[in-house]
C-alpha positions in Angstrom: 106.6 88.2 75.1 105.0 90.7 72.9 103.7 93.9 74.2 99.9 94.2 74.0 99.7 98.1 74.3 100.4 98.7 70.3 97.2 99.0 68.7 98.5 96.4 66.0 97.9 93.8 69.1 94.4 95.0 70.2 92.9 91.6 68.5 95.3 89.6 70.9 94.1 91.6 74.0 90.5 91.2 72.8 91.5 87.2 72.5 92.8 87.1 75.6 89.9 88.8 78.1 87.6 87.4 76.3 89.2 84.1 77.3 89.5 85.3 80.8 85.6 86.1 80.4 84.6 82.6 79.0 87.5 80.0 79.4 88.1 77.4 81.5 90.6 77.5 84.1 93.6 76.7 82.4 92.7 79.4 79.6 91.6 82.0 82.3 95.0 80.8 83.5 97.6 81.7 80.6 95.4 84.2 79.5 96.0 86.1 83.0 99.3 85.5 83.1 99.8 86.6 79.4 98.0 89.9 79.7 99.9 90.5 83.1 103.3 89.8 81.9 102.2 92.5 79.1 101.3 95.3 82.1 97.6 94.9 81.5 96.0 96.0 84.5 92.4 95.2 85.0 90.1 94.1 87.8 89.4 90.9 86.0 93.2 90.7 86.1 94.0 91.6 89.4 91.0 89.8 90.5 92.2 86.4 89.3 95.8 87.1 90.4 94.7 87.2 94.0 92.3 84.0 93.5 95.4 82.3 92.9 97.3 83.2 95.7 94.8 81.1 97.6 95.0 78.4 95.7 96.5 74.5 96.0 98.5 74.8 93.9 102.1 76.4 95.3 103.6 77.1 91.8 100.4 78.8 90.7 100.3 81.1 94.3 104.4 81.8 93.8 103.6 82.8 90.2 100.4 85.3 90.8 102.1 86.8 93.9 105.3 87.5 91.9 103.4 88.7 89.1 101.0 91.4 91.3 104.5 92.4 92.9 105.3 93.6 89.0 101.9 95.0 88.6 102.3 97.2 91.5 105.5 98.8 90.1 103.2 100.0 87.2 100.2 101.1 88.8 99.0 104.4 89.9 98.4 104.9 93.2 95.9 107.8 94.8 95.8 109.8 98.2 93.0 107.9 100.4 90.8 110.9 100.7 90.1 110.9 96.8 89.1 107.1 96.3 85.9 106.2 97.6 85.8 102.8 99.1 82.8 100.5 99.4 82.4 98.0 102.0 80.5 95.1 101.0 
C-alpha cells in the first residue's frame, strides 16, 4: 500500500474522500479502507469505520473493528477536561 502523507500522493487522497463524499457504498467502502490502511484519520473515516461495525455483513464488521484498533495506535489522545463534548 502506498503511503498517502507525501505530498506527491495528495491527488490520490483528494480521489479518495471525495469518493467517500460521493460514492456508492462499495467505493465509500475501499475508499475507507484505503485511506485507513494509509493512517488517514478523519471523521468521515472514523465515522464510516464504526457504521460498519454494525453492519450484516461479518467480514466487513471484523475488518472496520480491526482497522479502528490500528487507528487508535496513531491517534492523539487528550485529558477530558480540555475537549468539550456535545451531547446531541
Amino acid at each position: 500500500m502506498t503511503d498517502l502523507n507525501p505530498p506527491q500522493n495528495h491527488q490520490a487522497k483528494s480521489i479518495l474522500l471525495w469518493a467517500m463524499e460521493h460514492g456508492g457504498p462499495p467505493e465509500k467502502w475501499v475508499a475507507t479502507q484505503c485511506l485507513a490502511l494509509s493512517g488517514v484519520i478523519t471523521d468521515k473515516v472514523i465515522g464510516e469505520l464504526v457504521n460498519h461495525l454494525h453492519a450484516d455483513n461479518a467480514v466487513r464488521t471484523e475488518k472496520a473493528g480491526t482497522l479502528l484498533a490500528q487507528l487508535s495506535q496513531q491517534s492523539v489522545s487528550f485529558p477530558c477536561d480540555t475537549v468539550t463534548l456535545i451531547k446531541y
